[in-house]
C-alpha positions as CSV (number, residue, x, y, z in Angstrom):
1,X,-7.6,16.1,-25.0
2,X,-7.6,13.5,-22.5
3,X,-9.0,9.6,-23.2
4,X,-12.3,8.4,-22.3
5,X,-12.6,4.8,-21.0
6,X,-15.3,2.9,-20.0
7,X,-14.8,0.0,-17.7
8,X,-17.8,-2.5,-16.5
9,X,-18.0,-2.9,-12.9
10,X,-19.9,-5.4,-9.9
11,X,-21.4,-4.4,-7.4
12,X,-22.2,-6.4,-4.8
13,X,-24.1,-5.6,-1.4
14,X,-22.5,-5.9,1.8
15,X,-23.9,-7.5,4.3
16,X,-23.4,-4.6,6.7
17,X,-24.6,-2.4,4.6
18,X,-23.5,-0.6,1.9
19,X,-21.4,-1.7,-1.2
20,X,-18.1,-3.6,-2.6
21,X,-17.6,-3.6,-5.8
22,X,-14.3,-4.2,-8.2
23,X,-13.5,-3.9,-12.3
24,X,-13.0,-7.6,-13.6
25,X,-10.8,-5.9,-16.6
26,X,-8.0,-4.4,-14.1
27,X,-6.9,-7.0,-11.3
28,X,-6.9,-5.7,-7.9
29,X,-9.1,-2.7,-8.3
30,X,-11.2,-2.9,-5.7
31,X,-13.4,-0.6,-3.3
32,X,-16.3,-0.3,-1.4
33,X,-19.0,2.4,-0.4
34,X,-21.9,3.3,2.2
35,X,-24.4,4.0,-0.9
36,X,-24.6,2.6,-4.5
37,X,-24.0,6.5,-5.3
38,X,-20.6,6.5,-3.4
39,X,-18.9,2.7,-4.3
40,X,-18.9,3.9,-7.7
41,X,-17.7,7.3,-7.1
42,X,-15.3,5.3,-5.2
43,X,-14.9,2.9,-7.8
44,X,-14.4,6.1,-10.6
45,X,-11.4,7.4,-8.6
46,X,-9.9,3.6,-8.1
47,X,-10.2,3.2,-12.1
48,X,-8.0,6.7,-12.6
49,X,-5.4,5.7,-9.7
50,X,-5.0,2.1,-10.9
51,X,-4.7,3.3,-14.9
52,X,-1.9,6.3,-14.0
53,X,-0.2,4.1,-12.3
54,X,-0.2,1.5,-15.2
55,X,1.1,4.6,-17.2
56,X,3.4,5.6,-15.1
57,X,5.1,2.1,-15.2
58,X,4.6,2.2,-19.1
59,X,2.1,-1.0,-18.7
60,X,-0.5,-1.7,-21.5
61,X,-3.8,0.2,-20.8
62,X,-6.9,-2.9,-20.5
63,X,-9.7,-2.6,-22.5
64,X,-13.0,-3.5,-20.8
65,X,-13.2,-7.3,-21.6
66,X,-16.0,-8.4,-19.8
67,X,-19.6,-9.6,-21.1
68,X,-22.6,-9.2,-18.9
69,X,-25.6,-11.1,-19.3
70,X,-28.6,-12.2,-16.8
71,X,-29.9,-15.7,-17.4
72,X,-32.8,-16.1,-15.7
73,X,-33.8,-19.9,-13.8
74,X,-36.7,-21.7,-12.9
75,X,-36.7,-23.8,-9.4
């Protein structure tokens, strides 16, 4: 039965439209889409490339590390 991960990711907009976004926990994971919908169906297939490869190469599979948190300002 294959292993379920979960991996946090950002998204940020692009200023010509659409999406970037990358996973913190795995180091050059990167990608990008037109709509929020497609970066991180995008993103989903970058995750699966970048962790067979790691297997591949018999590398340590990352846990998702990162803590998210808004903190909100006053001006």
């Amino acid at each position: 039965m294959p292993r379920r991960l979960s991996y946090k990711v950002v998204l940020e907009p692009s200023k010509d439209g659409g999406y970037s976004v990358y996973v913190p926990s795995l180091p050059g994971c990167v990608s990008e889409g037109d709509s929020y919908q497609e970066a991180l169906d995008n993103i989903r297939e970058a995750i699966r490339g970048w962790l067979e490869v790691a297997q591949e190469f018999g590398d340590d599979i990352p846990t998702s590390d990162v803590l998210t948190e808004a903190v909100e300002v006053s001006l």
